[in-house]
N, C-alpha and C positions, 0 to 999 in steps of 0.2 A: 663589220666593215673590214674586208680581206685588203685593202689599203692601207692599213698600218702593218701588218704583215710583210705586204709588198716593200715598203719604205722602210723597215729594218733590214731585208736584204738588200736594197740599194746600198744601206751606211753599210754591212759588211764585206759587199763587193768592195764600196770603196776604203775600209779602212784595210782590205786583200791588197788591193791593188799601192796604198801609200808606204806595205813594208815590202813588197816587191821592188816598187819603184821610187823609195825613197822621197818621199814628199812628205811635209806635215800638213799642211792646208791645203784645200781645196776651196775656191773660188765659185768656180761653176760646174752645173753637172746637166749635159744635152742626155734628157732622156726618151726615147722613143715607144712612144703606146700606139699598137695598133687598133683600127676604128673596130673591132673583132675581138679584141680584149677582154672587154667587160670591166674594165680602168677606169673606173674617172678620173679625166688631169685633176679637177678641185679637189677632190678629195684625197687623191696622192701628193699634191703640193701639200696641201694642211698637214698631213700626216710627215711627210722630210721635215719640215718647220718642227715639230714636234719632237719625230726622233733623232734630230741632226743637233741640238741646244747640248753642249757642253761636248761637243765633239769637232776631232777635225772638219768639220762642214757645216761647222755652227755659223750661219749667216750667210752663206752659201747660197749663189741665185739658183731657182731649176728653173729650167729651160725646156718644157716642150713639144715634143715634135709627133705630130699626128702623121702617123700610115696608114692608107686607105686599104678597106681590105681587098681582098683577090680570093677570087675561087678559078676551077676549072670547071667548065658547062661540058657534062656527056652529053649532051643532047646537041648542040650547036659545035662543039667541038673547038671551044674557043678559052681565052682568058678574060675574063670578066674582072669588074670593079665592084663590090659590093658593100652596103653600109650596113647590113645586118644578117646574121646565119639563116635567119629563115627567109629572106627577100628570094624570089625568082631570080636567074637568070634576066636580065637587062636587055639582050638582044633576041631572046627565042622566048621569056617568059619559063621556061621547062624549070624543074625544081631539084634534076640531078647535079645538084653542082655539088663539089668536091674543096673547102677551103686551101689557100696554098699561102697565102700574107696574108698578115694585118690580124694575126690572132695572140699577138705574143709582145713584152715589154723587154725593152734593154736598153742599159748605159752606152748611150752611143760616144758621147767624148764626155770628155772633163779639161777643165782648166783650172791648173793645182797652183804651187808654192811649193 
């Protein structure tokens, strides 16, 4: 499960960001997974719960936020919406598409102490 992985670098982003900017707690954290990720939110929730206990973000709500993915179509010449790397293009069906979002996760806000 590469989501306990993931969820240790979220706590060292954020315990990066609480000697930068001065905070001890953290409250909430908006975290953004693209549908292209290969993320599971359940599985990354359970894993924060996990590795956030005895730390500034221990009880800490996650919050998040699904991005849809996007590719570019060579074929139609367009920006598409896509829910998986290997789906066709949506509008022309062709299968040169190029991903551009929604394959990538990050701390989009936080709300500290």
């Amino acid at each position: 499960m590469h989501e306990m992985s993931l969820a240790e670098g979220v706590l060292r982003i954020l315990e990066d960001q609480a000697k930068a900017q001065d905070f001890t707690t953290v409250k909430t954290v908006w975290l953004e997974i693209g549908e292209l990720s290969h993320v599971d939110p359940h599985a990354i929730a359970f894993c924060f719960d996990a590795v956030t206990k005895g730390t500034l973000a221990d009880g800490a709500k996650l919050e998040i936020v699904r991005k849809p993915g996007r590719a570019w179509c060579h074929d139609c010449v367009e920006q598409v919406t896509i829910a998986s790397l290997i789906d066709p293009c949506p509008k022309c069906g062709g299968h040169r598409t190029e991903v551009t979002d929604g394959d990538d996760m990050r701390v989009k806000e936080l709300e500290v102490d």
